[in-house]
N, C-alpha and C positions, 0 to 999 in steps of 0.2 A: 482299777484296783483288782488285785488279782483273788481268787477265791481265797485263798490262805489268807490274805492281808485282813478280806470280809470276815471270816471266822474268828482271827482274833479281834477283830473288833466288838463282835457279836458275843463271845467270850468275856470279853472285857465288862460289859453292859451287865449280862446275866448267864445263869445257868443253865446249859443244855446239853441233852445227849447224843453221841453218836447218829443217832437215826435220827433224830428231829434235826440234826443238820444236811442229815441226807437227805431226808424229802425238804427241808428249805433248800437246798441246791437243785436237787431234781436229780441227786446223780448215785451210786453203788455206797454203798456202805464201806465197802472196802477201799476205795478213794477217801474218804473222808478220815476212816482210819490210818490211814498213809499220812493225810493232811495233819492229823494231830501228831500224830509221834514227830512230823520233821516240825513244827511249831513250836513242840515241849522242845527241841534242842536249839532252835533261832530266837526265843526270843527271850533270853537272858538279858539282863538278871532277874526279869522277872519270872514265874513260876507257873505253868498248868499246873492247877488241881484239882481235882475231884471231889464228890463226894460220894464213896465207895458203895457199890451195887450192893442189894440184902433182896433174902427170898421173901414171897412175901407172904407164903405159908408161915414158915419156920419163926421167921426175921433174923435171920441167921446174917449175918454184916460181914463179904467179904474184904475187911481189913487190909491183908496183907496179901493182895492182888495189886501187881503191878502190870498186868497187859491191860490194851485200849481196847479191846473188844470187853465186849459182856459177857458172862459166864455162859453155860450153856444151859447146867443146874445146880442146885443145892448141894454143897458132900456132908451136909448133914442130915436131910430128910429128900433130899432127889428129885425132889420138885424142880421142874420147870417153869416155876411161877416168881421167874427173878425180874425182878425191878433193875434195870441197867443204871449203871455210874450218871454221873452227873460233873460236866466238865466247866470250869471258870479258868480266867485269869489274873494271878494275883500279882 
């Protein structure tokens, strides 16, 4: 089974982010980031979704964020104290 196949299965199951699939791989963040974006377009008709990253000063809900990375900070109070996305498969 090839990693991508294990993520969405792992997906499928429950919610997890970006990074916590990196250290269960063991491998770059930026691999796994690669890994989701070609998943969100392979495995129709089902759907990646998220549940969209919020600071966690502010609570400010990036909503209409559609990149697979986490923000870096707040554009409304500037914190770097952002809670990253949360990825499923529906």
């Amino acid at each position: 089974m090839t990693r991508r196949q294990e993520i969405i299965k792992i997906l499928e199951e429950n919610k997890q982010t970006a990074q916590q699939l990196a250290n269960y791989f063991q491998t770059e963040l930026k691999e796994i980031i690669e890994d989701l974006e070609h998943i969100e377009k392979s495995i129709k008709p089902r759907k990646l979704k998220n549940l969209p990253a919020n600071c966690r000063k502010c609570n400010f809900v990036f909503r209409e964020r559609s990149k697979i990375k986490k923000p870096s900070k707040c554009p409304r109070c500037k914190s770097e104290w952002v809670e990253a996305q949360m990825f499923f498969i529906q």
